[in-house]
N, C-alpha and C positions, 0 to 999 in steps of 0.2 A: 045458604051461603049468600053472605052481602055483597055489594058490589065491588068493595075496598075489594075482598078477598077475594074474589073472582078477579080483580085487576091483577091481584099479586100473585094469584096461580100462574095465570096469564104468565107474566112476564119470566114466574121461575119456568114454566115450560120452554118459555122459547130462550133463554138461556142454558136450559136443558140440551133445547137441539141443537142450539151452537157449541157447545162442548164437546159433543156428540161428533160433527162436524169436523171440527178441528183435532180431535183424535185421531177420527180417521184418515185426515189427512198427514199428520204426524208421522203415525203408522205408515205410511207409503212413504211417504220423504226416508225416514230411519231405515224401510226395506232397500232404496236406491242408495243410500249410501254406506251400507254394509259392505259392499266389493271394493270399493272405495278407502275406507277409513282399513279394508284389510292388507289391502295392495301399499296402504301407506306404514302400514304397522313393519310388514316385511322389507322396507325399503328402511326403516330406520334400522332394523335390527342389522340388514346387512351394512348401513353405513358405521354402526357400532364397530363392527365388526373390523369393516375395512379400518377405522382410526384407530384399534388398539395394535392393527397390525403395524399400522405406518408411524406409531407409537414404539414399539419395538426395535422397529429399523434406524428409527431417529436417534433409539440412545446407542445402536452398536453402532452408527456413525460419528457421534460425539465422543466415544471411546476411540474411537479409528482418529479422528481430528487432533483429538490429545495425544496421541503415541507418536502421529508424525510431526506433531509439533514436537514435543520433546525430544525427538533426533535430531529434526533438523535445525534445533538447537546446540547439541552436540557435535553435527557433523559439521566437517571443517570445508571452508570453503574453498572451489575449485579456486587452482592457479589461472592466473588472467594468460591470456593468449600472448606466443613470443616477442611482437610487434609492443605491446603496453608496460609502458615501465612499471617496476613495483613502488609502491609507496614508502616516501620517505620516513624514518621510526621515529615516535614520536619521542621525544625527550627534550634535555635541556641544551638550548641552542645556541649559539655563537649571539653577544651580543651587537646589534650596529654598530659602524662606525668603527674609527679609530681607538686601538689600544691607549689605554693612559701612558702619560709623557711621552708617545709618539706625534712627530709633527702634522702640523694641518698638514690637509693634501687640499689645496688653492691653485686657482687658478693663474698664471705666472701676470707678472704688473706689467700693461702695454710699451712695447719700445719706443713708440715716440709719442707725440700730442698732435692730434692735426686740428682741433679744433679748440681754441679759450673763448667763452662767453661767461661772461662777467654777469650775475644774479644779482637784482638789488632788493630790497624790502622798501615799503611804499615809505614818502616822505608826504611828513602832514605839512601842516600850513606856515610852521616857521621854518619849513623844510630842517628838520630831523628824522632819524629813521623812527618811526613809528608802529605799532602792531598792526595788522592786517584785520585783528578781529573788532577789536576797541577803540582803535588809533592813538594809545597809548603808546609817549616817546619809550625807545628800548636805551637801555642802559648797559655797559660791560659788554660793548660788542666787540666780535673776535670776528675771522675769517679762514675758511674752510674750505679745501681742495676735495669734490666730488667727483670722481675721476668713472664714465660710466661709457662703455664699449658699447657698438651698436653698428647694424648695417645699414649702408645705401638700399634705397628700392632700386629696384636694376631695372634697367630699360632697352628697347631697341632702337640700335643707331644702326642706320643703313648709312653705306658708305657707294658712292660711285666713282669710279674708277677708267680716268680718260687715259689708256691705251692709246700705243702707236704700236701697228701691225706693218712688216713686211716681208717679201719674201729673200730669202738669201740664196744667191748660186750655188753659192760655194756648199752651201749643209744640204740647200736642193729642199728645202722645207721652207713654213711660212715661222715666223718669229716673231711673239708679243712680248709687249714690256708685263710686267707685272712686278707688286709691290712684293714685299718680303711678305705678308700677314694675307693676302687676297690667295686663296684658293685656282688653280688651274683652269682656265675660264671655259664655259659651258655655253651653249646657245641653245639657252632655256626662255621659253614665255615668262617666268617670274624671276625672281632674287634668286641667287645663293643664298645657301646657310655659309656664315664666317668662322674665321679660325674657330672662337671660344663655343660657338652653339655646337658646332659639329666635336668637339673635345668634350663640351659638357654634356652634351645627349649619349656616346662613347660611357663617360666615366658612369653616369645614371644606370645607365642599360647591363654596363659589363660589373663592375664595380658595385654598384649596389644592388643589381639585379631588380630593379624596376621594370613593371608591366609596360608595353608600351605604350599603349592608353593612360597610364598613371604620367608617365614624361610629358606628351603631350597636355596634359592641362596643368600642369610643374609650371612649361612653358609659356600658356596661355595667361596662368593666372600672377607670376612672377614677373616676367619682362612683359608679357603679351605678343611673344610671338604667334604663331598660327602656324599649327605642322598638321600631318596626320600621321599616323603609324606606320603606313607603308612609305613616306618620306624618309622616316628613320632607321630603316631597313635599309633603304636605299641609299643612305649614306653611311650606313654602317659597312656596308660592302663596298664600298668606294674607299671609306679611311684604309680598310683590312688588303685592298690593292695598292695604296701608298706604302705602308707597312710591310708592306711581305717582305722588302731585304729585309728590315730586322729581324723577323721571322726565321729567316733563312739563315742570320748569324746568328740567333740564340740555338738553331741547330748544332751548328757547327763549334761553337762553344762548347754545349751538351758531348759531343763525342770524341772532345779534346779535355772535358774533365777527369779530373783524378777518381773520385767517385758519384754515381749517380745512382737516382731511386726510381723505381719505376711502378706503375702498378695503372689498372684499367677499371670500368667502370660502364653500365649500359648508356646509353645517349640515342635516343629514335630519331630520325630523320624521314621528314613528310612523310609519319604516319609507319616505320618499316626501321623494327630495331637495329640497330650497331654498337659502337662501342666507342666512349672517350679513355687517350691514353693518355699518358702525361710521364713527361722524364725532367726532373729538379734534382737541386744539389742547395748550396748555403745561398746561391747569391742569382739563380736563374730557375725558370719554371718553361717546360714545354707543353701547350696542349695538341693533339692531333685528334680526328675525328674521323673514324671510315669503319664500314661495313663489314667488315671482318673482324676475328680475335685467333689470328694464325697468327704463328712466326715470324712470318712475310710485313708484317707491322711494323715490329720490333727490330728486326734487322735492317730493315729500310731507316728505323727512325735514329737508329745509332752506327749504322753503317756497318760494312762486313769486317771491317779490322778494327772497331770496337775491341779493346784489352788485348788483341795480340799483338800491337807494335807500341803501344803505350801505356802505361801505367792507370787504365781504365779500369773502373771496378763496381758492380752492378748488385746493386741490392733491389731485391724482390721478394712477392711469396713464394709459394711455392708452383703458383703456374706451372703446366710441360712446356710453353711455349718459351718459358724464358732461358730454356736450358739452351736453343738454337744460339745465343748469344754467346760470344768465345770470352777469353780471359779469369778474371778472380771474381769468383761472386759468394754474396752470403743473403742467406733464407734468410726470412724474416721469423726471431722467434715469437713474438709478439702472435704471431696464427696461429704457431703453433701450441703456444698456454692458451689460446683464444678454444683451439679445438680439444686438446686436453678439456680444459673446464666444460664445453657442452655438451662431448661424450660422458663424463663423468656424469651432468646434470642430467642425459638421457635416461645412461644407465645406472642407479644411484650405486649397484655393485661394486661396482669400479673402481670405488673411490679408495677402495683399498687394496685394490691389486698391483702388484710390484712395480709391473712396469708404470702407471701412470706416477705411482707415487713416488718414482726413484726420475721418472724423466722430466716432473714439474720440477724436482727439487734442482734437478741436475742443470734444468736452462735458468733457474731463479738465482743461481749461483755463480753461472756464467755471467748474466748481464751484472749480478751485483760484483763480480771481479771489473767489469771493466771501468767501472766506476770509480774503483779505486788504485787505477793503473796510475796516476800521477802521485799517489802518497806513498807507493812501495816503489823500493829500490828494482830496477829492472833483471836481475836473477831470481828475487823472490818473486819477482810477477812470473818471468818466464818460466819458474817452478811451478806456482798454481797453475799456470794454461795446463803442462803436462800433465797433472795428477788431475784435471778436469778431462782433457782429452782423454785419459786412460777411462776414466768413469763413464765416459760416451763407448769407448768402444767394448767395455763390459757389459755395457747396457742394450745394445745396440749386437750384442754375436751370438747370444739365445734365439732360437726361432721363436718362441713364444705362441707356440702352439694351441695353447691355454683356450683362448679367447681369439674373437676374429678379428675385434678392434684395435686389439695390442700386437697383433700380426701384420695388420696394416699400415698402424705410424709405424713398426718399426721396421719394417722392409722401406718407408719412407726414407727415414731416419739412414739409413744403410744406404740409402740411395745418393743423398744428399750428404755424406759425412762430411767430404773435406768442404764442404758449403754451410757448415754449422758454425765454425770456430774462423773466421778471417777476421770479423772485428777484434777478437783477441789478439791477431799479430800484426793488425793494422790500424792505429790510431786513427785517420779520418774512417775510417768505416763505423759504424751504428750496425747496433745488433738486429735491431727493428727496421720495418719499413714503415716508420710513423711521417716521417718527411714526405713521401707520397700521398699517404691518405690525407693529412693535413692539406696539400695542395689539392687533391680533389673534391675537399668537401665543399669551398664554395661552388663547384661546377655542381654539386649532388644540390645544394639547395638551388641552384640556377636552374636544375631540371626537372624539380619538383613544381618551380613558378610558372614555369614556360611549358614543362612534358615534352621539349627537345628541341628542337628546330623544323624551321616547314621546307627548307630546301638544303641542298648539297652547300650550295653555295652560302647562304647563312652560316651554315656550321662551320664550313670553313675561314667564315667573317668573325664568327666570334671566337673559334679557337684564334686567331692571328692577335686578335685584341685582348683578350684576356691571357692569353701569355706575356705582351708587354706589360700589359697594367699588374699582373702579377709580380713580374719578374723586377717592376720599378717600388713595390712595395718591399720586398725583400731588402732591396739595394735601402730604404730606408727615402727614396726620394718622391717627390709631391706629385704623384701621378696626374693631375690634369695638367702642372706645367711640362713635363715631362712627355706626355701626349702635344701637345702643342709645340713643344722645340722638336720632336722627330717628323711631325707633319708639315712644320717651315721646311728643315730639312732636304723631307721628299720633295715638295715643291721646288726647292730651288736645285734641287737634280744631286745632292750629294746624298751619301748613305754615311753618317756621323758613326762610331763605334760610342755611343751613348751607354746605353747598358749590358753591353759586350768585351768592352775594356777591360783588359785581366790586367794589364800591368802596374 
């Protein structure tokens, strides 16, 4: 063997033993990872396992998501709660505006001119009127009346007022002059508020039902007076003691009418419910305000011989407390189609059982008779009353055993009979007591803005002043002049019969 070959044995041996080597180290590595690569075999098997199951579940769930989809496609949806109106039906709607060949409705043409200023167009250099944009002469010129309404900014004028004060023996008091328009004087560190601010923070407040915070910066930012909200409180309490005689004759008026309406409503005071009442007719409104809803109210507010010395007559609902009241009175049928229909909407049953069907017909018939009392001869009216009457007391002399709802209006109904039928034999009488509610609705929005009053005495300020301001929109006159002539008035010590005047 040469030495090449002995190199090259050489190196295959010892490539030998490194193969050799590395086998057996192989072989230990492959031994170590044998519990390893099995623990991993068994861990995928089971996650196999686990994803066909969650595989499974996923499609009986997407079977379940499709089946409540497709009901709750079908199913109809709930009715909205009593409080939310329903949706108006969609369809084809009135269009804006004025019907064809019916007149504008414009605004009426000012009565007088208080102001002419004369507009010229520029004049060029041989003084002719010339264009504004070019300075070309204008040619075929004409003249044109722009007649354009607009307000003053209003401001504050303070006015001082030199007085002579003295005392008199004879009255045994001290005695100021004062102007017809200056307020009762005060001995205050600042100003008074005058006639107009005190009448027009009055009309804001009752009238339009304005925050008090909302007045005050009206004020600040308009004239730039400077108030705060418990100033306007405090003047509102002080007009509502000038006022209270009117107050006290729109009473006295009220229980000397022929017919009156009446009906009540909640109103909180600092915080501790009560109740606002109110009594109007065509041409006056009362409001009252206190803690109770007795009888004791009402007879106080119309007095004990209410309809038994005079031709008084009291329309209401059906309250128990109104019954304490003496004379001629008529239910309001208006509640009573009101409560027909919710019972019916309660019970959808109902809607065909005798009695509700024979007693909606029967009071739809009623008010549609009196409607038509001026176009029939008066034996044919006083014919339908009776065969209406008779159909009341047909209706009305079954016990109605049936049901428990039909048991109750009509033991009502029996209750109240000869209190069903008076507007049919008494022309100023109304079958409804919609006169009332109408008069309480601005107080219902007033107490939604405000949630009531914070004292006795508030409330009783602003029932004093919203029954004149009322009672002057009726009569059809300008409430804050109207506010302002009864406040000169008070001031100068007479009590005027302004909107008490029946003659």
């Amino acid at each position: 063997m040469d030495g090449r070959e002995l190199k090259h044995w050489q190196r295959w041996k010892q490539q030998v033993q490194f193969l050799r080597g590395e086998n057996q180290h192989l072989r230990l590595e492959l031994l170590a990872c044998r519990p390893a690569l099995y623990r991993a075999e068994q861990k995928i098997d089971r996650l196999e396992q686990r994803l066909e199951k969650l595989t499974r579940e996923n499609a009986v769930l997407k079977r379940r998501v499709a089946d409540l989809t497709l009901q709750l496609q079908h199913k109809p949806r709930p009715a909205p709660p009593a409080f939310v109106k329903a949706n108006m039906p969609q369809g084809p709607r009135k269009k804006p505006g004025r019907e064809a060949g019916h007149p504008a409705a414009l605004r009426p043409m000012p009565v007088r001119i208080d102001v002419h200023q004369h507009v010229n167009v520029p004049i060029d250099a041989a003084g002719k009127p010339s264009c504004p944009h070019c300075r070309t002469q204008l040619s075929g010129l004409s003249h044109h009346q722009r007649i354009v309404e607009d307000i003053i900014p209003s401001e504050v004028v303070t006015t001082c007022y030199h007085t002579t004060a003295g005392w008199c023996p004879h009255c045994r008091t001290r005695i100021e002059s004062r102007a017809e328009e200056q307020p009762p004087p005060a001995d205050v560190p600042h100003a008074q508020l005058g006639l107009n601010a005190l009448a027009t923070a009055a009309v804001m407040r009752v009238c339009y039902r304005l925050p008090l915070r909302q007045i005050t910066r009206l004020f600040a930012q308009l004239p730039g007076l400077k108030l705060s909200p418990g100033a306007i409180v405090k003047q509102l309490k002080r007009l509502s003691k000038w006022l209270a005689g009117q107050y006290d004759r729109l009473k006295l008026v009220l229980r000397a009418a022929g017919v009156v309406h009446a009906d009540e409503t909640g109103w909180r005071t600092n915080g501790r419910n009560g109740y606002l009442w109110t009594l109007t007719n065509a041409d006056h409104t009362l409001y009252h305000v206190d803690p109770s809803r007795c009888g004791r109210v009402i007879v106080d507010l119309l007095g004990k011989s209410f309809g038994l010395e005079g031709d008084g007559k009291l329309v209401s609902d059906f309250y128990a407390v109104y019954d304490q009241v003496g004379g001629v009175q008529q239910k309001c049928l208006a509640h009573l189609l009101r409560e027909l229909r919710d019972t019916t909407a309660r019970r959808a049953e109902l809607a065909h059982h005798p009695f509700f069907r024979k007693c909606k017909t029967l009071v739809k018939a009623m008010l549609k008779l009196k409607t038509r009392r001026q176009t029939l001869a008066p034996p044919a009216y006083e014919h339908q009353v009776t065969l209406l009457e008779a159909r009341l007391d047909a209706l009305i002399k079954p016990p109605w055993t049936d049901d428990d709802d039909a048991r109750r209006l009509s033991e009502r109904l029996r209750k109240y009979r000869d209190k069903l039928t008076t507007f049919l034999h008494h022309d100023a009488v109304d079958g409804t007591n919609n006169a009332a509610e109408r008069a309480l609705r601005p107080a219902v929005v007033m107490r939604k803005i405000t949630g009531g009053s914070r004292s006795a005495g508030g409330a009783q300020a602003w029932a004093i002043l919203a029954s004149i301001m009322r009672t002057a929109e009726q009569q059809g006159r300008d409430v804050l002049d109207t506010l302002k002539t009864l406040l000169k008035a008070a001031w100068a010590g007479t009590n005027i019969a302004l909107l008490t005047d029946t003659s």
